[in-house]
MARKOLVO-916977 format. One line per 8 residues: number of its first residue (from 1); for each residue x, y, z of C-alpha. Coordinates in Angstrom, 2 decimals. Example, Ala and Ser with C-alpha at 12.3 -4.5 7.8 and 13.67 -1.06 7.14 Angstrom:
BEGIN
1) 12.30,-4.50,7.80; 13.67,-1.06,7.14
% end
This chain:
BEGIN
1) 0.00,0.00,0.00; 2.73,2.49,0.89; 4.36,1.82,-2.31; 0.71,2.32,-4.19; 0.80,5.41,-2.10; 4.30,6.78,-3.45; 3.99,5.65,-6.78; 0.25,7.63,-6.95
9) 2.49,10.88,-5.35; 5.24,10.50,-7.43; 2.55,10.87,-10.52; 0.38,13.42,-9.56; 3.90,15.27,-8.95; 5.11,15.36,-11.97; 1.61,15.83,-13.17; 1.52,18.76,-11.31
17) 5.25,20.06,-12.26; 4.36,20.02,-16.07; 0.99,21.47,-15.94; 2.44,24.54,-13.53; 5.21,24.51,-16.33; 2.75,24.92,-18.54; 0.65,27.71,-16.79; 3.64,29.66,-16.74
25) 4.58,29.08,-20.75; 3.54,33.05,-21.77; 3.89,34.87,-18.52; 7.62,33.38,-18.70; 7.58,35.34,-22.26; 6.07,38.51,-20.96; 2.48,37.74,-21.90; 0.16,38.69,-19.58
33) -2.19,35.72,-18.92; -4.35,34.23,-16.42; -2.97,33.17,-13.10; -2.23,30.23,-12.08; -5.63,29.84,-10.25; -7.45,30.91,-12.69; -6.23,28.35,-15.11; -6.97,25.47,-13.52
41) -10.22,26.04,-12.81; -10.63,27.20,-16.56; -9.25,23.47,-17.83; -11.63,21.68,-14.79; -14.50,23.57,-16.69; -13.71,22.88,-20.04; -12.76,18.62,-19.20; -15.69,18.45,-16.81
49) -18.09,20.31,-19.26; -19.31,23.05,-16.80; -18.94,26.00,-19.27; -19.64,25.87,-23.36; -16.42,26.66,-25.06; -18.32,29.78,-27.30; -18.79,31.16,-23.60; -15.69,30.31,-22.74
57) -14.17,32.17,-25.32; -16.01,35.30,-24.50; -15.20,35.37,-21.01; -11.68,35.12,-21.86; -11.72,37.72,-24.44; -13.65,40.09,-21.77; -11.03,39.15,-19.30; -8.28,40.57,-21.38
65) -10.33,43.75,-23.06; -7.15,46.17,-22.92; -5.01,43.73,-24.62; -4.00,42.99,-28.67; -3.35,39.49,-27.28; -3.25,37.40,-23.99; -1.49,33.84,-22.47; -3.66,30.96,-21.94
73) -4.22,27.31,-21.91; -6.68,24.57,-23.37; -6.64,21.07,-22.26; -3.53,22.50,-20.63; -2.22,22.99,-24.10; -0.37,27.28,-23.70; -2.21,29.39,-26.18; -1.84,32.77,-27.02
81) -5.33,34.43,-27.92; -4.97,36.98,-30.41; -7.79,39.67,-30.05; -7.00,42.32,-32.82; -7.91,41.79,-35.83; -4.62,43.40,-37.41; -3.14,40.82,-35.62; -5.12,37.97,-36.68
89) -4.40,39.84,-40.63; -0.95,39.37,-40.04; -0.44,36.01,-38.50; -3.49,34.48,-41.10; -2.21,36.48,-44.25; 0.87,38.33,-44.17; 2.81,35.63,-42.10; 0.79,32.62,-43.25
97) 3.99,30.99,-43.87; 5.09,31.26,-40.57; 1.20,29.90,-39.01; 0.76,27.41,-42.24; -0.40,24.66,-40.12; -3.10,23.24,-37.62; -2.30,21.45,-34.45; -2.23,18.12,-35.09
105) -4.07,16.07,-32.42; -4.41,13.00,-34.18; -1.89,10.33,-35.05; -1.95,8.89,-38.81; -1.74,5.04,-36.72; -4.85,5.53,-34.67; -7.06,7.96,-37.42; -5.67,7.86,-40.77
113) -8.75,8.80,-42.68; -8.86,12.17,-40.17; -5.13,12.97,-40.23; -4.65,11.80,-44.01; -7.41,14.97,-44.97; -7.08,18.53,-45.72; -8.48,19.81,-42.53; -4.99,18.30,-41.05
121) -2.87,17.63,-43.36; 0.49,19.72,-42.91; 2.97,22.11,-45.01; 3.59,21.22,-48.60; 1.31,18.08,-48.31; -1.77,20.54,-47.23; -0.80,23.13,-50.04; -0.57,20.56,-52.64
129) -3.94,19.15,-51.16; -5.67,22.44,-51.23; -4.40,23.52,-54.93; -5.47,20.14,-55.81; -9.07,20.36,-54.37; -9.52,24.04,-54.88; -11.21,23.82,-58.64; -13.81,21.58,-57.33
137) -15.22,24.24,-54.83; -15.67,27.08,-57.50; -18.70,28.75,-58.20; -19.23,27.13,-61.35; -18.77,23.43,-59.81; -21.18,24.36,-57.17; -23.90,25.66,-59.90; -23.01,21.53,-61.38
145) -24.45,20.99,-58.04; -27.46,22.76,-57.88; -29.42,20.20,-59.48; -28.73,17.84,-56.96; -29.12,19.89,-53.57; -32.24,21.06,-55.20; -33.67,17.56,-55.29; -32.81,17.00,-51.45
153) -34.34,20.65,-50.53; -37.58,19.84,-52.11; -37.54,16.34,-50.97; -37.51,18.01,-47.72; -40.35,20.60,-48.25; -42.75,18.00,-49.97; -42.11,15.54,-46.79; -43.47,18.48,-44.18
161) -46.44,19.32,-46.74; -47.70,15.61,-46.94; -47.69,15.70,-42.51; -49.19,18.88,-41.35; -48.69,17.25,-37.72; -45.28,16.46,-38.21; -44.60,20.00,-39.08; -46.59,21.67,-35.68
169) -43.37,21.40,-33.90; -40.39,20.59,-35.48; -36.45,19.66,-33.95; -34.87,21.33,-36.52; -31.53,20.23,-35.62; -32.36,16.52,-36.31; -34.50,17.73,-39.19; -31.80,20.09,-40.92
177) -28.87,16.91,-39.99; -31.20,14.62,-42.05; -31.41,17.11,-45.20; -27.19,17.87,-45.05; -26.99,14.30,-44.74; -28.96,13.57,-47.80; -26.88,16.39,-49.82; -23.36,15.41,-49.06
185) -24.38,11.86,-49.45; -25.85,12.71,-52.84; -22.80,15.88,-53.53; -20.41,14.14,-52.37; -20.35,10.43,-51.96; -23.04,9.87,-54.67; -25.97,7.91,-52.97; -29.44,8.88,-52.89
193) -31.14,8.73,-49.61; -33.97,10.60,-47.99; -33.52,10.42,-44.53; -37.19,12.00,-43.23; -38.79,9.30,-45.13; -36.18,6.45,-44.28; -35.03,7.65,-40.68; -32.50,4.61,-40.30
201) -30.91,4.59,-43.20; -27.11,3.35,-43.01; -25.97,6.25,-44.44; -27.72,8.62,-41.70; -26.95,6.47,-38.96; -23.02,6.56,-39.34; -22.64,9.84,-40.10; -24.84,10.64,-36.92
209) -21.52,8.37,-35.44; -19.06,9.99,-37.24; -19.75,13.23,-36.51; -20.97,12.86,-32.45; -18.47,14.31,-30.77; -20.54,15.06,-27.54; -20.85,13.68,-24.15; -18.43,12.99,-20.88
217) -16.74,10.15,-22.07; -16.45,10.88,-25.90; -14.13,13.91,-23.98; -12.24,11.83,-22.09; -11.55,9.83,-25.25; -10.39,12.76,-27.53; -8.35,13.90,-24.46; -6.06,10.75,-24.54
225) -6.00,10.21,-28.35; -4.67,14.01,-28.96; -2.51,13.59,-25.70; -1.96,9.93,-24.81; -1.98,8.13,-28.29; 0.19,4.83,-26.85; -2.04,4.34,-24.27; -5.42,5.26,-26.66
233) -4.67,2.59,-29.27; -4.22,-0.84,-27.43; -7.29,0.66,-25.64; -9.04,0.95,-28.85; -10.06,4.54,-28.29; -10.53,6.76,-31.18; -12.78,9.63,-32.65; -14.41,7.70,-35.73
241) -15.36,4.45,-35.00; -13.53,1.38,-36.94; -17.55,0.50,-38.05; -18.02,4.26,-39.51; -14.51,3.75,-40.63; -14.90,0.69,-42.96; -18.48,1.62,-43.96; -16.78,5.01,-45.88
249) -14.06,3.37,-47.38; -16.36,0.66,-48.59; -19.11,3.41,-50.17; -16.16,5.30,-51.61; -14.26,2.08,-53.13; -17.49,0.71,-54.74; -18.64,3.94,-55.87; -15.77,4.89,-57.72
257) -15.29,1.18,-58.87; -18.72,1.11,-61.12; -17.83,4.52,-62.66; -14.46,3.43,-63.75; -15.85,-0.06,-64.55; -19.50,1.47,-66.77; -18.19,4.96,-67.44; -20.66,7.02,-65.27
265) -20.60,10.72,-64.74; -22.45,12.40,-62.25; -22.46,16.18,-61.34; -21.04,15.45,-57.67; -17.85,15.32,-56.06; -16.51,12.08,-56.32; -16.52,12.51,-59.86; -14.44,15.94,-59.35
273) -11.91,13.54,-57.26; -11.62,11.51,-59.82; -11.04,13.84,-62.90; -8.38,15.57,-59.93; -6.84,12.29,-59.53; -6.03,11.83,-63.16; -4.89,15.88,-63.66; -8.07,17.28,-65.34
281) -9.59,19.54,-62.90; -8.12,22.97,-63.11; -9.66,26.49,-62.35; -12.49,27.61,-64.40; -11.75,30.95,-66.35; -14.34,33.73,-66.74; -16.95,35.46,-64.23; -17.31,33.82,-61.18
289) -21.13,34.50,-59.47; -20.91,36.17,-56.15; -22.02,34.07,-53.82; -22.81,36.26,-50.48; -20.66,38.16,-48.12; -19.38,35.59,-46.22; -17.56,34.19,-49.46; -13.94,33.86,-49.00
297) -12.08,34.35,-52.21; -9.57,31.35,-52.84; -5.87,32.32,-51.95; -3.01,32.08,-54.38; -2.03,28.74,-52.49; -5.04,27.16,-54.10; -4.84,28.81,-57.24; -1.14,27.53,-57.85
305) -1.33,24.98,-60.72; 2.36,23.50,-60.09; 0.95,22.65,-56.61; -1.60,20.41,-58.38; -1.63,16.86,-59.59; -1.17,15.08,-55.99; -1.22,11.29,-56.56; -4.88,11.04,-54.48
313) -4.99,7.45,-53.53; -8.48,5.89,-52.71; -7.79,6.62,-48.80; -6.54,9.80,-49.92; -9.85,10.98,-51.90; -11.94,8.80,-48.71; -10.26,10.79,-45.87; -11.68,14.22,-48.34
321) -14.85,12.99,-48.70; -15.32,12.56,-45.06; -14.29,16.01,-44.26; -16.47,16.87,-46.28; -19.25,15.01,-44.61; -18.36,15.96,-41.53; -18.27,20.01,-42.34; -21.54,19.51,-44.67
329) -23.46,17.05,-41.74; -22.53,19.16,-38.23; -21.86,22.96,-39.55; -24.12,23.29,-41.71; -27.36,21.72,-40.04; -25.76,23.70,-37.25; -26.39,26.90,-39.38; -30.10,25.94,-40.84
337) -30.94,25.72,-37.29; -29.76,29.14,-35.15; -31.45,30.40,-38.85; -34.33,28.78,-38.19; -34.71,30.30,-34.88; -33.84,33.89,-35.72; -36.56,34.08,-38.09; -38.87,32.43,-35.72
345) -38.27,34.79,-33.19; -37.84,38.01,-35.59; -40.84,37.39,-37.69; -40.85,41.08,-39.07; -37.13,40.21,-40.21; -39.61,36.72,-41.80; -41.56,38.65,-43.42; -39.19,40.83,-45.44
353) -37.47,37.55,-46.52; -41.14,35.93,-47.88; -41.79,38.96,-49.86; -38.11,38.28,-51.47; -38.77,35.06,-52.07; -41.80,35.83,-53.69; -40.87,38.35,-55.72; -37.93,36.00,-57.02
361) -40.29,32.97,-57.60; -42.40,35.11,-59.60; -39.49,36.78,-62.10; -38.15,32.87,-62.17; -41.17,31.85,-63.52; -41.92,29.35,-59.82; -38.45,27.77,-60.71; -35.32,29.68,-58.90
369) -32.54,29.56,-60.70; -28.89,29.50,-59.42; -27.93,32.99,-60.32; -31.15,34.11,-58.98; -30.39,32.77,-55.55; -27.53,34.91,-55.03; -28.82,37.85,-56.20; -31.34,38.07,-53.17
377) -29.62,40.64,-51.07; -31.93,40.24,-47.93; -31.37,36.59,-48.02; -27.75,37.11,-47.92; -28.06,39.62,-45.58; -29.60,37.62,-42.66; -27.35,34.13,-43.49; -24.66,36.51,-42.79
385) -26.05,37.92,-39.48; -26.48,34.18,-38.57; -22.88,33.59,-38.89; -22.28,36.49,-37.40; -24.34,35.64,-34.27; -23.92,32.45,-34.39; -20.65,31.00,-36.17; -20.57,26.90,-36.47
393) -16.92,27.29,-34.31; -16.15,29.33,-31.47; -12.39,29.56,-32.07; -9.76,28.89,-35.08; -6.08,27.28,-34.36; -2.93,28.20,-36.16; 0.62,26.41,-35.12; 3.66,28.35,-35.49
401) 5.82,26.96,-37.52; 9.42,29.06,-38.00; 10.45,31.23,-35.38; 8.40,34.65,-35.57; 8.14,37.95,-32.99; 5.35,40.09,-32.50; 6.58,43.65,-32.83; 4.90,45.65,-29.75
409) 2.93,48.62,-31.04; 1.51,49.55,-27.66; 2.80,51.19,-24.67; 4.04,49.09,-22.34; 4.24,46.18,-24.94; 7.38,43.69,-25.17; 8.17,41.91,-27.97; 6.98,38.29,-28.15
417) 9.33,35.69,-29.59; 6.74,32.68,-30.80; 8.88,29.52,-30.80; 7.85,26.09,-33.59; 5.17,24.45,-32.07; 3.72,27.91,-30.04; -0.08,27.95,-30.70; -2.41,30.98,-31.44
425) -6.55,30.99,-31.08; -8.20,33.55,-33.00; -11.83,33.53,-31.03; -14.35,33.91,-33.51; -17.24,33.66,-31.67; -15.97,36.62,-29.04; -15.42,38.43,-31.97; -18.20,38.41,-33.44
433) -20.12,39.26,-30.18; -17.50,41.99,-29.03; -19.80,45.18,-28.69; -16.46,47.13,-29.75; -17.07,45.66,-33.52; -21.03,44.86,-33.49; -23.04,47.21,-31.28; -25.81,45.49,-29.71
441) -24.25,42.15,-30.15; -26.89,39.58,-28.82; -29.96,41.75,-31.34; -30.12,39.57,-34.52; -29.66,42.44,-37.15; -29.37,42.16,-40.58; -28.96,45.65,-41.37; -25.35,45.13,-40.69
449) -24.76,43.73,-43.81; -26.62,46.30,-46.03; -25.06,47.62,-49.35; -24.98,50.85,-46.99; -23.40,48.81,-44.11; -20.77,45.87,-44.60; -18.37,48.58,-45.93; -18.33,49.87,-41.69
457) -17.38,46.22,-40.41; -14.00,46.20,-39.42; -11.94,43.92,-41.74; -10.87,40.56,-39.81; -13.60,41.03,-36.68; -15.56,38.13,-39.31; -14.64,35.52,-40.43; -17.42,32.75,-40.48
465) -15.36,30.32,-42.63; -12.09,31.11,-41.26; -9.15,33.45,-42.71; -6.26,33.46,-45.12; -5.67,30.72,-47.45; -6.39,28.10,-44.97; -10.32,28.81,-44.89; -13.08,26.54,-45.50
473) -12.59,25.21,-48.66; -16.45,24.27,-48.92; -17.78,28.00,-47.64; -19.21,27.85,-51.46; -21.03,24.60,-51.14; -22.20,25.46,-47.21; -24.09,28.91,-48.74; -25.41,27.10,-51.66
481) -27.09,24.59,-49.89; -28.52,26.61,-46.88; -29.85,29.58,-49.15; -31.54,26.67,-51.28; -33.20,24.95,-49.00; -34.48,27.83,-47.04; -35.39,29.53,-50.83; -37.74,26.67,-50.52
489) -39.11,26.21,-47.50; -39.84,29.88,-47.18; -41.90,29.99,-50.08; -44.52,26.92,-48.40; -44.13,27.69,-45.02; -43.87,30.48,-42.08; -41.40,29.48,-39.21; -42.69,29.85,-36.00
497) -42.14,29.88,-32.04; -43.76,26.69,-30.61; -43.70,25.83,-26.66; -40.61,23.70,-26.76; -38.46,26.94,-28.22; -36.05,28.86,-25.75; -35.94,31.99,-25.31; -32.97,32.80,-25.02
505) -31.19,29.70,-26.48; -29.02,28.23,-23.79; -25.72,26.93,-25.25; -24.95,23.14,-24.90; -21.43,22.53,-22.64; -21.07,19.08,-24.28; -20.29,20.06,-27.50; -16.77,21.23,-28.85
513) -19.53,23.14,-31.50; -22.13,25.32,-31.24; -25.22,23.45,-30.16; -28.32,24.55,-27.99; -28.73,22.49,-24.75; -31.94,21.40,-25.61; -32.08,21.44,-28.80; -34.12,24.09,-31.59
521) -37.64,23.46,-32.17; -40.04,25.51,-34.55; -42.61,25.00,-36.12; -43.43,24.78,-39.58; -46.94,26.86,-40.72; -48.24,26.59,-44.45; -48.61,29.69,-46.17; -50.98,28.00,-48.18
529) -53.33,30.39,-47.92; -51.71,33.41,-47.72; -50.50,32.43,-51.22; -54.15,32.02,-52.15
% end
C-alpha cells in the first residue's frame, strides 16, 4: 500500500510540475495571462463540461479587453489568444507561412482517414492538397451541383407538406442533420437517400456516429487520443469508430469502382476527385457569381497549378470525402438551425425575406434559378447575421511553424518571440459578439450587412469560414445549400415559435460546436393560404 501510495504521489507530482510549467509558458515570455488559479479552474470547466467553449471564449476575451493578445491554456495545451484583428491579418495572411499549419491532435496510426485529410494535413502536403481540391469548390462546380441539392431541398419541403402534424413542432436540428446528410451523401459520396422518409438509413446512422463528438466520455476519449496516443490505441479509443470507418471506405471504393468499370458521370464530387486524380480539374476561367458576403475568395495557395496533380490514392480521396461530410453534416445543419430560430423569433425580419422570395419565384417563372439565388440581397443579408451571431466554431487554431516575434505597437508592450510548435486561437465567436465591432451584439440584425453597411465592419472582426488561405474550402457549397433549402421552404411555409423553443437559447457545454442544450424546435406553418 505504501508503495501504491508513493507511486500515486510521485505521478500526480510530476503531473503537477508540467501542468504549472505549462501555466507559466507566456507569462515566462512577458504575456500577460491568467494566473495560475485561474487556469486550472478554466481546464476543470472545459474537461468536466461546466462551461460551453463559445462562452468560454467570451469570457476570456472580456477578461483581457485592454489587450491585442493574452497567455492561456486549453486542455492545458499554452495558447496565445490573439484579439485584434490586425493581428489575426498578419499572423493568417501576411505571415501565413510562418502559421501554415493546424495542431495536429491526431496520429496517422490511430485515425488515418482524419489525419490523411485537408483539414490536417500539414505544409507542402496541405498546399498541394488544397491547390489540388480548390477547382472543385468554385462557383461554377457548385452551380453543377445545384441540381442535386435542389432535389434533397424539395424532398424536404414536400415531406413536411404531406404531414401537417409532423410539421406543428419541429427539432430542426435533427430535421436540418437529415437534409445535409442527404446532400453530401448525394454531392459528395453519390448515394441517394432521404432520410425523413427512411429515418434509419445506413448512411444517416453513421454519419450521426461519425460526426458525435458530444458527451463525458467521448471527452475523455479525444483527451487521450490528442494527448496519450500509446495508451489510446491498445485501448481501442478513437474519434471515428472502426464500423463508420470501414463503412466510408467501402461506399467510396465501390462507388468509384462502377464509374471506372460502366463509365458514369455524375455532377457530384466524387466525380471531381476523380477527374483531380487523373490531372483534369483545373480552375475555371471567366466570371465567377458572387455568392454572399461571407464568401472567401480562394488564396493564391489554391490557385497555384504546379501545386496540383497530388497522386490522391483511394484513402486519400476517402479521408476528403469525409471532411467533407463531416463540415456539410454538423456545420451546416448547425447553421439551418440558429437560422431557423432567428426568423422564428424576428418574424418582421420573416416577413421581409417571404416577400423576397416571392418576388424572385415570380421573375423565375416558380423555378429559382442559381444565379437568382444569389442575387437576393436580404437573403444574404440575414445568413450573414447568422454567422455572425452564431458562427458553427467558437475559435480557429494556427501552429507556429518558423520562429516569428510580435513587434509591440503599444505602450508598455514587449516583444513576443513565438517559438515552432507555439499555438495561437483567433476567437471567432468573441469576436463576433465583441460590442467594440457589433453594437448590440446579442440583437439579430441584418442591417449590418446592407449595401450601406458591410463597408463599416471592421476587416478581420468576421470571419465565419475562417481566414487566409487556410479557410473553408467548402464555404461555397455550405451557402449554396442553406440559401436553397431555405429559398424553398420559405416559399410553403412560415417558421414559428412553438412551446418547446427557448428563449434565449441556452448553449450546450457538451459540444466542442455550437449546439443549444436542448435542442431548436419551430414549427413549420403553411402559407398556403396566404398564397391564395
Amino acid at each position: 500500500m505504501l508503495w501504491l501510495l508513493l507511486v500515486f504521489g510521485l505521478i500526480i507530482a510530476i503531473f503537477l510540475f508540467i501542468t504549472l510549467k505549462q501555466f507559466r509558458y507566456w507569462s515566462s515570455k512577458g504575456v500577460k495571462q491568467s494566473s495560475i488559479f485561474q487556469l486550472w479552474v478554466d481546464n476543470i470547466k472545459i474537461i468536466f463540461q461546466l462551461v460551453s467553449p463559445a462562452e468560454h471564449t467570451v469570457e476570456l476575451n472580456k477578461r483581457f479587453s485592454s489587450e491585442r493578445f493574452a497567455g492561456s491554456c486549453y486542455y492545458f495545451q499554452p495558447l496565445l489568444l490573439l484579439r485584434a484583428p490586425d493581428m489575426i491579418k498578419q499572423i493568417a495572411i501576411k505571415d501565413f507561412e510562418n502559421f501554415i499549419d493546424r495542431i495536429q491532435f491526431l496520429r496517422d496510426d490511430i485515425e488515418p482517414l482524419w489525419t490523411k485529410s485537408i483539414f490536417l494535413l500539414r505544409g507542402d502536403e496541405w498546399k498541394a492538397m488544397r491547390a489540388t481540391l480548390s477547382p472543385s469548390f468554385t462557383s461554377s462546380k457548385m452551380k453543377g451541383m445545384f441540381g442535386l441539392i435542389k432535389e434533397c431541398a424539395e424532398n424536404f419541403v414536400k415531406f413536411y407538406e404531406d404531414r401537417r402534424s409532423s410539421a406543428e413542432s419541429v427539432d430542426v436540428k435533427d430535421a436540418f442533420a437529415r437534409y445535409a446528410n442527404d446532400v453530401i451523401a448525394s454531392a459528395a459520396f453519390g448515394v441517394t437517400c432521404n432520410s425523413l422518409e427512411e429515418p434509419n438509413n445506413e448512411f444517416y446512422l453513421m454519419g450521426k456516429q461519425a460526426t458525435d463528438l458530444s458527451g463525458f466520455w467521448k471527452n475523455i476519449s479525444i483527451i487521450f487520443v490528442s494527448f496519450f496516443p500509446k495508451l489510446a490505441k491498445p485501448l481501442g479509443l478513437r474519434l471515428l469508430p472502426a464500423k463508420c470507418d470501414r463503412f466510408f471506405r467501402k461506399v467510396m471504393k465501390e462507388n468509384m469502382e462502377d464509374r471506372e468499370r460502366n463509365g458514369i458521370i455524375r455532377p457530384d464530387m466524387i466525380h471531381l476527385l476523380m477527374e483531380a486524380r487523373k490531372g483534369k480539374l483545373k480552375h475555371d476561367e471567366g466570371r465567377e457569381v458572387n455568392t454572399g458576403f461571407a464568401t472567401i475568395e480562394e488564396s493564391a495557395i489554391g490557385k497555384e497549378e504546379k501545386l496540383q496533380n497530388l497522386h490522391l490514392t483511394d484513402e486519400i480521396i476517402t479521408a476528403q470525402a469525409l471532411i467533407f461530410f463531416f463540415a456539410g453534416f454538423d456545420s451546416s445543419s448547425t447553421l439551418m438551425s440558429f437560422l431557423s430560430y432567428e426568423l422564428a423569433v424576428n418574424p418582421d425580419i420573416q416577413k421581409r425575406l417571404h416577400r423576397e422570395v416571392d418576388d424572385t419565384l415570380e421573375q423565375c417563372n416558380g423555378s429559382v434559378t442559381y444565379e437568382a439565388l444569389f442575387k437576393m440581397k436580404y437573403l444574404d443579408m440575414v445568413v450573414s447575421e447568422t454567422l455572425r451571431k452564431w458562427p458553427t466554431i467558437t475559435a480557429i487554431d494556427r501552429l507556429c511553424v518558423k520562429p516569428y516575434t510580435i513587434v509591440p505597437t503599444k505602450d508598455g508592450e514587449e516583444p513576443v518571440h513565438l517559438e515552432e510548435g507555439d499555438l495561437v486561437w483567433f476567437p471567432m465567436y468573441a469576436l463576433h459578439r465583441d460590442p467594440k465591432y457589433y453594437p448590440e451584439p446579442e440583437r439579430f440584425d441584418p442591417e449590418r450587412f446592407s449595401d450601406e453597411n458591410k463597408s463599416k465592419i471592421v476587416p478581420y472582426s468576421y470571419f465565419p469560414f475562417g481566414v487566409g488561405p487556410r479557410s473553408c474550402i467548402g464555404n461555397r457549397f455550405a451557402l449554396l445549400e442553406t440559401k436553397l433549402l431555405f429559398f424553398i421552404l420559405l416559399s410553403k411555409f412560415e417558421l414559428t415559435v412553438v412551446e418547446k423553443t427557448d428563449i434565449p437559447l441556452p448553449l450546450c457545454k457538451k459540444q466542442f460546436s455550437l449546439a443549444a442544450s436542448n435542442g431548436i424546435w419551430v414549427g413549420f406553418h403553411s402559407r398556403r393560404k396566404e398564397l391564395d
